[in-house]
C-alpha positions in Angstrom: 39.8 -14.8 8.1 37.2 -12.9 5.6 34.8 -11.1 7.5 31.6 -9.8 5.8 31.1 -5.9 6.7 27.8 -4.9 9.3 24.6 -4.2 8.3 23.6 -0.8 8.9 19.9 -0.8 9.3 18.1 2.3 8.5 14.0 2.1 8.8 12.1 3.9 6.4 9.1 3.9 8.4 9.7 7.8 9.4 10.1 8.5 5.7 6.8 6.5 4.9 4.8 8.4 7.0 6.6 12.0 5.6 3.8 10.5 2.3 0.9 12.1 4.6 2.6 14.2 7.5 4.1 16.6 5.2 1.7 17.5 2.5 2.0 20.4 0.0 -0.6 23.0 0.0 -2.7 21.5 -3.1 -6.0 20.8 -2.7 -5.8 17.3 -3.7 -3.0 16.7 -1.6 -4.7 17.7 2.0 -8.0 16.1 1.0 -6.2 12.7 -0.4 -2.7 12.0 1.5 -4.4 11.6 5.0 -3.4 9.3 7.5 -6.6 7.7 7.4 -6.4 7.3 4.0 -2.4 6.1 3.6 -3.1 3.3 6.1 -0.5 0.9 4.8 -2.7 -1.9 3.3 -2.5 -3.0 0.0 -5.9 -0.7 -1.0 -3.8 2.0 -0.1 -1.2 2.0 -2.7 -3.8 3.1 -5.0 -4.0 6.5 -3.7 -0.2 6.4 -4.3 -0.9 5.6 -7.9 -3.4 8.4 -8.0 -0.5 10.8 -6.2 2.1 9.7 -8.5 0.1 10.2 -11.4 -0.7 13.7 -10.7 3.1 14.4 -10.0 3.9 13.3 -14.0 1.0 15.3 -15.7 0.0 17.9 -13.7 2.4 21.2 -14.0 2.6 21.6 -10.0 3.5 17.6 -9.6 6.1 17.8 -12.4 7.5 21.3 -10.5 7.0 19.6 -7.0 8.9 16.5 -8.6 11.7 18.7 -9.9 12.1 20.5 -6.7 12.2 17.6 -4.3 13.1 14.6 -6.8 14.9 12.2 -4.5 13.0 13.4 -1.3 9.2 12.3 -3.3 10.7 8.7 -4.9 11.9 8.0 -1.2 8.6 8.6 0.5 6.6 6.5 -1.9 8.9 3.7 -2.0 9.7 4.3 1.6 5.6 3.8 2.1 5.5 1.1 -0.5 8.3 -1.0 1.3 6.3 -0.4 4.6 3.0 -1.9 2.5 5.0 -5.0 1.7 6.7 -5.7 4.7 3.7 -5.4 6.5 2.4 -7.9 4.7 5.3 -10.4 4.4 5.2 -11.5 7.8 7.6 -9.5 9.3 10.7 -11.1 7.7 12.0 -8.1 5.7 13.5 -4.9 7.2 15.2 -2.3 6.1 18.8 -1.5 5.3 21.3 0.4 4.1 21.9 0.3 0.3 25.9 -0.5 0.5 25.8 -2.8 3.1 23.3 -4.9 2.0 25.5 -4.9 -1.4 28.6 -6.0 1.0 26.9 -8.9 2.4 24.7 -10.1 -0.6 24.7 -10.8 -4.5 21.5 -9.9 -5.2 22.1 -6.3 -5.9 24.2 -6.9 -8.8 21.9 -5.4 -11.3 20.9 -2.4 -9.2 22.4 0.7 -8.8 21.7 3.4 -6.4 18.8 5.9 -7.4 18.6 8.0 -4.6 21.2 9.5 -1.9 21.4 7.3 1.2 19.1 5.1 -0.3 17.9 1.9 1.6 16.6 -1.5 0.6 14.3 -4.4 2.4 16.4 -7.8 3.2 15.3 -11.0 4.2 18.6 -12.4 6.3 16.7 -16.0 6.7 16.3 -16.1 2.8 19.1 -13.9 1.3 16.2 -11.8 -0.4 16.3 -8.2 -1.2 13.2 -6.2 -1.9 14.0 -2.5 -3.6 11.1 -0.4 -3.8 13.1 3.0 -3.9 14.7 1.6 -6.7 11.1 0.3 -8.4 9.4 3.9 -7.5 12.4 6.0 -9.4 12.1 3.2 -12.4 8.3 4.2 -12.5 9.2 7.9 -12.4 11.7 7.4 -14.8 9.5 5.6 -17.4 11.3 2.5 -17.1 9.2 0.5 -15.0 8.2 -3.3 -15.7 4.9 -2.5 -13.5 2.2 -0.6 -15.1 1.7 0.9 -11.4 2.9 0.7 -8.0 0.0 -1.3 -7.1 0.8 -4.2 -9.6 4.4 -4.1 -8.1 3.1 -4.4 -4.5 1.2 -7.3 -5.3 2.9 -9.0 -7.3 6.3 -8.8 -4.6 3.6 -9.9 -1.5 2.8 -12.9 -3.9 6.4 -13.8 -4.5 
């Protein structure tokens, strides 16, 4: 008999929340990733968008995203997943990367963008959601979404 492998689940929600518990000592930063502001609704994001922003032009955000490269794309998409599967009516959760590739075709085309990366699956509809994967495209210039924003709505619409 074929057996398909476990799911590991792996929330992100810690990782989300790392976007305004652990802040670096810019200005900017303390005044702008609060937890009143980073609230997870869709107005949110675009604080994110400001934040990311900064980290590509700013010399401290391109040193910060240098420094801690994988740790930064996983908070943002960590907090962008949370933003969409708070608003997808609870039917999306997170998982591990490599078992969701085990049990699913629908990570063909992806490959992994950050260590122990983790994606949003929709067992009831076979549906995986990779906003890791979206935030490092973004960072890496090779985004289809002009911002995170865009890409949050446009994935609660679908």
């Amino acid at each position: 008999m074929f057996f398909k492998p476990k799911l590991l689940k792996n929330d992100k929600k810690y990782s989300a929340k790392l976007l305004f518990e652990d802040v670096s000592s810019e200005t900017w930063d303390k005044d702008n990733l609060t937890k009143a502001n980073l609230d997870f609704s869709i107005d949110s994001v675009r604080r994110v968008n400001e934040y990311a922003d900064r980290l590509i032009q700013t010399e401290f955000g391109q040193q910060l995203l240098k420094e801690h490269h994988d740790n930064l794309i996983t908070r943002i998409g960590a907090y962008l997943g949370e933003v969409i599967k708070n608003h997808k009516d609870g039917q999306y959760r997170w998982f591990d990367f490599n078992s969701i590739r085990e049990n699913t075709v629908h990570l063909n085309n992806y490959s992994i963008s950050v260590q122990d990366e983790s994606v949003l699956y929709s067992k009831k509809m076979d549906d995986v959601l990779c906003p890791i994967y979206e935030v490092k495209q973004y960072f890496d210039g090779q985004s289809k979404y002009t911002n995170f924003l865009e890409y949050v709505e446009v994935t609660i619409k679908e």
